[in-house]
C-alpha positions in Angstrom: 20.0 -7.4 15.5 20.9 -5.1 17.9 19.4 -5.3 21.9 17.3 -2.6 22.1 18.4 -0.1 24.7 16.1 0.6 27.9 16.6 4.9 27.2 16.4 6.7 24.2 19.3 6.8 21.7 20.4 10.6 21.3 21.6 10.1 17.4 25.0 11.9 17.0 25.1 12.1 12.8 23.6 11.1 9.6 25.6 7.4 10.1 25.0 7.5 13.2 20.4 7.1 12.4 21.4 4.8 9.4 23.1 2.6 11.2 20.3 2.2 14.1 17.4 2.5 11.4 18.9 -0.4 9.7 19.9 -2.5 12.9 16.3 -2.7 14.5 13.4 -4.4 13.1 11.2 -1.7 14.9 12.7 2.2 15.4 10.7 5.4 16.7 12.4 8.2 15.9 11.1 11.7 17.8 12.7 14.6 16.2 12.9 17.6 19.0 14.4 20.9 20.0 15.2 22.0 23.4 13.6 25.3 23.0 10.0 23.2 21.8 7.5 23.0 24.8 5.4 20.8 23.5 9.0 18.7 23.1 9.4 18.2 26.7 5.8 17.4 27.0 6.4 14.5 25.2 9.9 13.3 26.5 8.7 11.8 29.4 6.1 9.4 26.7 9.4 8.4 24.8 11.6 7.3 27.7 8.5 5.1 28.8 8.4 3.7 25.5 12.2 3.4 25.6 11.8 1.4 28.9 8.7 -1.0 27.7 9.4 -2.0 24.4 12.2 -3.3 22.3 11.7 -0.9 19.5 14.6 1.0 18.9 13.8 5.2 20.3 15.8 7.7 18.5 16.1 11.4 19.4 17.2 13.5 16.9 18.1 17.5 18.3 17.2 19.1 14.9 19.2 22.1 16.0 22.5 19.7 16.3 21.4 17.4 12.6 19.5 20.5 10.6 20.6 18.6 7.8 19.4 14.9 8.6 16.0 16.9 10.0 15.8 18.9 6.7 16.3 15.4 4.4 13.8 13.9 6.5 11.2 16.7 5.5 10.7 17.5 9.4 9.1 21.0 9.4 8.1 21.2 12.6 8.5 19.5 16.2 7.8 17.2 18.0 7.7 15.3 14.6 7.8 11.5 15.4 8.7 8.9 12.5 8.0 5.3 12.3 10.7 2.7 11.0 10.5 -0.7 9.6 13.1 -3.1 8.9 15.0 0.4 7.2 12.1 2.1 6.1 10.4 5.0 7.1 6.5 3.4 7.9 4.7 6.4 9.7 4.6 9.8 10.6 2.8 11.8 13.2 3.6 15.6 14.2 2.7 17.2 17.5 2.7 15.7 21.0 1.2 11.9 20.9 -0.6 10.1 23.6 1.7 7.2 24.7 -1.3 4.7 23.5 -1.5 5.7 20.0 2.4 5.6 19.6 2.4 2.1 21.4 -0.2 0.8 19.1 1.7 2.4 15.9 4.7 0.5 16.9 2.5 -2.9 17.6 1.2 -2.5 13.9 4.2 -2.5 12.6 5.0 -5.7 14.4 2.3 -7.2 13.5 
């Protein structure tokens, strides 16, 4: 298992997210644009997550992976997705309040 890094990932390609999906337990994946608003609202709650817990925190730039974003079913942004051990567990669109996101990650934990 990989050590969880302290920032979010920014995920380069398709092998890129399989490989971290499949090398943390726990992964929180926010799919953004820079052109969203509501995007870099909710940066700031990602890197904090980043910092305080060892789940894995992807950022996919759906402009840069249309294709991983459009086999994911994202439709819209800020879409955050949930992994466990590989497999997509959650998914909430829109910006999140950092305690509901911590607690998703805590549930799958659990």
């Amino acid at each position: 298992m990989s050590q969880a890094a302290t920032e979010p990932i920014h995920v380069s390609d398709n092998d890129h997210f399989e490989e971290l999906i499949t090398d943390n337990e726990v992964a929180l994946v926010d799919y953004y644009a820079d052109w969203c608003g509501p995007c870099k609202m909710l940066a700031p709650t990602v890197e904090e997550l980043a910092a305080e817990t060892d789940a894995a925190v992807l950022k996919v730039d759906i402009d840069e992976l249309q294709e991983l974003a459009g086999e994911k079913g994202v439709r819209s942004v800020p879409t955050i997705e949930f992994y466990h051990n590989g497999e997509a567990a959650d998914r909430v669109v829109g910006v999140q309040d950092k305690a509901d996101l911590q607690a998703a990650l805590d549930e799958l934990r659990a």
